[in-house]
N, C-alpha and C positions, 0 to 999 in steps of 0.2 A: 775922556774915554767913553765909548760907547756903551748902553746897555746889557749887562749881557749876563745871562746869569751862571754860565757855564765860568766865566772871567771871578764873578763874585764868589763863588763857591771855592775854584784853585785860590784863590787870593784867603781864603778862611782856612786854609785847609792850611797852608804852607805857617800861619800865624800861627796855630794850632800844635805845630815843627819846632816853630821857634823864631824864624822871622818875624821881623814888623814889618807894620802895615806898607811903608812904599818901599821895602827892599822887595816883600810878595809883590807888589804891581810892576814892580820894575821887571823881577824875574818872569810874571807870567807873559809880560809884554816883550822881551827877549823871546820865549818858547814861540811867538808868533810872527816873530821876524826872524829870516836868517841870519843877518847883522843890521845893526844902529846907532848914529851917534846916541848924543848923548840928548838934544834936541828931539830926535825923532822920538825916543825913547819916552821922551816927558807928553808928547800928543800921543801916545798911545795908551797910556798908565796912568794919566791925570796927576802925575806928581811933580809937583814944580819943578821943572831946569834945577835948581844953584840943591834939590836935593837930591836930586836923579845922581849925582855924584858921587856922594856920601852911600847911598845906598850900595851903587855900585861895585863903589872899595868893599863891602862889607861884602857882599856875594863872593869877591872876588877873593876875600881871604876864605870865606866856607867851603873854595874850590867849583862853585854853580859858575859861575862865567869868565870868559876867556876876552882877553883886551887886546887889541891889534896899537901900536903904538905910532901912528897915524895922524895928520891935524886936521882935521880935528880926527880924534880918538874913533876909533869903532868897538864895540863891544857885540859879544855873542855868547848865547847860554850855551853851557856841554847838551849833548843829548840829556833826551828825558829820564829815561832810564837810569843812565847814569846817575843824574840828578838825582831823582827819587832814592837809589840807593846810598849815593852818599847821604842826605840825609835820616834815613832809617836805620845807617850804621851809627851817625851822631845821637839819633833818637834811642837805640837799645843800650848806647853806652854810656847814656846821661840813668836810663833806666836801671841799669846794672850797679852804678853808682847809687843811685838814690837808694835802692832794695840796699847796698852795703851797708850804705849812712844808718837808714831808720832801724834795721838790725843791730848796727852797731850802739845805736842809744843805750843812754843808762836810764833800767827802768824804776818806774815813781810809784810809790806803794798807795795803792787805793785806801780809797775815805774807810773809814768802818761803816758798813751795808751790812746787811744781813745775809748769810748767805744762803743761798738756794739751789734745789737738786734739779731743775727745769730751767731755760731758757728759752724765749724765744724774740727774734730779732726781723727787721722787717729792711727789704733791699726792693729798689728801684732802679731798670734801667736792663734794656736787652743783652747788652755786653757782657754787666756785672752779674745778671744772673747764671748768664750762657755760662760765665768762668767759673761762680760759685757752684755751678755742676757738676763741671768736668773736676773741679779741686775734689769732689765727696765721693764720683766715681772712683778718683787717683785712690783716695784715700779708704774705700769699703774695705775690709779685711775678708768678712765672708757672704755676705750676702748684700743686694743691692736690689728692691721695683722700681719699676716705675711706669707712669700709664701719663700719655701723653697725647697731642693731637702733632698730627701728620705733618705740619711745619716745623715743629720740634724733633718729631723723628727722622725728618731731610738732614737734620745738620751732621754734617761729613764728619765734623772734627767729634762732637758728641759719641757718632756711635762707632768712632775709629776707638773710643775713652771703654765704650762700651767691653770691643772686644780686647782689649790688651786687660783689664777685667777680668775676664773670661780667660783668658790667657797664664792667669794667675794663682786661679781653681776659684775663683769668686761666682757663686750664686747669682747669675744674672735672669731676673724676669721681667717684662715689656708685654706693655698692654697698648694696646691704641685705642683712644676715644674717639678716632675716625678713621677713614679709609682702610686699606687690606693690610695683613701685616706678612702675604706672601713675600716680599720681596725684605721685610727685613728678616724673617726665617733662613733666606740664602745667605743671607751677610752676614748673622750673626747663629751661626748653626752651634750648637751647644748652648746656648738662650733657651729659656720658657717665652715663645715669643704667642702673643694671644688677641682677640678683638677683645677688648674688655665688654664687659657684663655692666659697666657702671657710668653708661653716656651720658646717664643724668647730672653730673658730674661737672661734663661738660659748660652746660649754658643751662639757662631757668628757661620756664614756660611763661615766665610771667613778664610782663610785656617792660615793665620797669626797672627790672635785672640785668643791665647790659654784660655784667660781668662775664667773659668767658675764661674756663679755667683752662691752662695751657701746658700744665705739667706737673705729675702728683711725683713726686721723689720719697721712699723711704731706702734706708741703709743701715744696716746691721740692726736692725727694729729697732734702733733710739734717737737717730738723725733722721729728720723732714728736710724739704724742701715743695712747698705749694706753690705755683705760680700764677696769674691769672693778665688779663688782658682787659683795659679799659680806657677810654676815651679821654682825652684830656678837652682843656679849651679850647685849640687847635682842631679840636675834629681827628687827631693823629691818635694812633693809639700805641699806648706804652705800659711794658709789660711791668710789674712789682710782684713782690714774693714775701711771704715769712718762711724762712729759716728757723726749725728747733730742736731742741737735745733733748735726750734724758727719759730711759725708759718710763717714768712714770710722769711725762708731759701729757696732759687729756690730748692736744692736738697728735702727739704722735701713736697714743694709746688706740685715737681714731681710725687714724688713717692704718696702724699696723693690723688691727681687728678688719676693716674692712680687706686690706690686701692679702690679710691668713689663709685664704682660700688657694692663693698663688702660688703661697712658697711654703716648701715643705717645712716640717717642723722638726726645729734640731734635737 
């Protein structure tokens, strides 16, 4: 099979689903042919003939392809679409299962630790924090800040969290560390919506500080959420956070004192 990285990517993406490796080359080499034996199939996918077979059957029972009964045989993928969605219905219902199972566990009583009125917990990963957001919006009972930069404040699903929030009689206030915040004032009209006062915030002066910070979260003044943006070895950058509780944590005591100025006082 030839080079190709658009190929290599479908082909991780579907293992990722839940196929192996040459049922994914079989099928993305199907999505590129109208139909195939089972020969052609193997110069296209790089998987040997005597397993191009075996693969096959296995698509063919997940419903992804359709077999003409033919000698020799031809085989053809369903549309993409389709595709796609039968697997994403497999994918939510293996999902919906797993969430049953791990609820359903019997739980194991912790070591003797000492116990403590403060926590704070450290998450990596743009997805994990994205959710761990929207979970603390869901969850604000009365008031929620948050001062963030301008790629933060684009996400759809975040400031749709926002106003059903607001929707709720929740205290919603938004700062931007960059750009205008006219147009989130339209969208979330009943918001304290504002430029923050605290760009410094943002990124250091100092030339050795790459860290930028990408979102300050407080909620009901005892829950954090800090995020920041930093370079990996990749040269790629990937976001991390500390997550914490408990009105008398110094980090959330921090962050609530500096943001006092925003929200009014109950």
């Amino acid at each position: 099979m030839e080079g190709n990285s658009d190929v290599d990517e479908a082909v991780e993406i579907l293992q990722q689903m839940g196929l192996k490796e040459y049922e994914a080359r079989c099928f993305v080499a199907l999505t590129r042919l109208s139909e195939a034996t089972a020969k052609r199939i193997s110069e296209v996918s790089d998987v040997p003939r005597t397993r191009v077979y075996d693969a096959i059957r296995v698509l063919e029972t997940k419903g992804l392809v359709e077999v003409q009964h033919t000698n020799p045989k031809l085989f053809r993928s369903i549309p993409v679409e389709e595709a796609v969605g039968n697997l994403l219905d497999t994918f939510e219902s293996r999902g919906s299962r797993l969430s049953d199972t791990l609820h359903g566990l019997e739980s194991v009583s912790p070591d003797d630790s000492p116990e403590v009125c403060h926590e704070v917990w450290a998450l990596s990963g743009d997805r994990a924090i994205s959710n761990r957001s929207y979970q603390l919006i869901d969850d604000a009972e009365e008031e929620l800040a948050l001062v963030a930069r301008s790629e933060v404040l684009e996400d759809g699903e975040l400031v749709a969290r926002l106003g059903s929030a607001l929707d709720r009689g929740v205290d919603v206030t938004v700062g931007t560390l960059d750009g205008s915040p006219d147009g989130l004032r339209e969208t979330l009209s009943g918001a304290d919506v504002f430029s923050s006062g605290v760009g410094w915030i943002a990124s250091s002066s100092d030339a050795e500080d790459s860290t930028e910070i990408r979102r300050v979260m407080l909620f009901d003044r005892e829950t954090i959420l800090v995020s920041s943006d930093h370079a990996t070895d990749s040269d790629a950058s990937e976001e991390t956070a500390v997550f914490g509780h408990g009105f008398n944590n110094g980090l959330v005591a921090v962050l609530r004192r500096m943001l006092s100025s925003r929200i009014p006082d109950g």
